[in-house]
N, C-alpha and C positions, 0 to 999 in steps of 0.2 A: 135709383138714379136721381140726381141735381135734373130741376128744372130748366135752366140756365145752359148745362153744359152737355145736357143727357146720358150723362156717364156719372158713375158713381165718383166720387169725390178722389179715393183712392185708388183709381185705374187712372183720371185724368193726370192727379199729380206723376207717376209712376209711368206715364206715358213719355212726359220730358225726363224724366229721371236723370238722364244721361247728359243733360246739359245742364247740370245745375256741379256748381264748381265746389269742391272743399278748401276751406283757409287751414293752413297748420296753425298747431298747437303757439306758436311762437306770432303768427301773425295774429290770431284770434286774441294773445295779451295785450299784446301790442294796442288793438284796438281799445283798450278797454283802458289804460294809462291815463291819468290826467292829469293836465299840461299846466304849465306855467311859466311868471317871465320875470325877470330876473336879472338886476343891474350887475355886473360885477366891480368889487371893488379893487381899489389899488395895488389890493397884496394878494389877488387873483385868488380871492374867495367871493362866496355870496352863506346869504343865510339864508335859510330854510327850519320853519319851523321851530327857530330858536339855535339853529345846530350850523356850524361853519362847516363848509363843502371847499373842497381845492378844487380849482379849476387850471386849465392850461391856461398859459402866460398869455396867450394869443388872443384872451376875449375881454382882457384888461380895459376897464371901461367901456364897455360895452352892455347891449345887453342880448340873454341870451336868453331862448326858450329851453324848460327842459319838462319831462316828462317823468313821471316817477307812479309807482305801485304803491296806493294809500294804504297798504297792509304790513307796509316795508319798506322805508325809506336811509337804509344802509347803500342804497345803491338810487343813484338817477341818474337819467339820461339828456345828453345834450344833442338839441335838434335844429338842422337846419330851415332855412325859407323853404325847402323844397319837401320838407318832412320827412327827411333823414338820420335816422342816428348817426351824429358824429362820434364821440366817445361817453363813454359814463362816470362818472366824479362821487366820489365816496368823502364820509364824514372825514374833516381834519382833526390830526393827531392832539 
């Protein structure tokens, strides 16, 4: 037994067990994505990494946060103030 808690370590933890929450598979990515910001330009691209991304008409000038998997950058994500995914924008043709 812990000095401290007078229970062996693994009884205390296993005590709350039941309150301890799981993330799915999709949020636990999610978390892990790292983020960036991002001017778009006139012809409702931005670049990334050297590579032109379409974006929707709508963030024309603008700038946008996006989010993307540094193992994979065929697909990223565009994110709101609130830390939303809006949609996701792939490399242009």
């Amino acid at each position: 037994p812990h000095s401290a808690i007078k229970a062996k370590p693994k009884e205390r933890f296993m005590k709350n067990f039941s309150n301890i929450k799981r993330k799915t598979d999709e949020e636990i990515e999610e978390a892990f994505l790292h983020r960036e910001t991002r001017n778009v330009r006139n012809d409702a691209t931005i670049s990334f990494r050297d590579i032109l991304y379409e974006v929707p008409q709508e963030y024309i000038k603008k700038k946008i946060v996006i989010k993307f998997d540094p193992s994979n950058t065929n697909e990223l994500y565009i994110y709101n103030d609130n830390n939303e995914r809006l949609c996701s924008i792939t490399p242009k043709n």
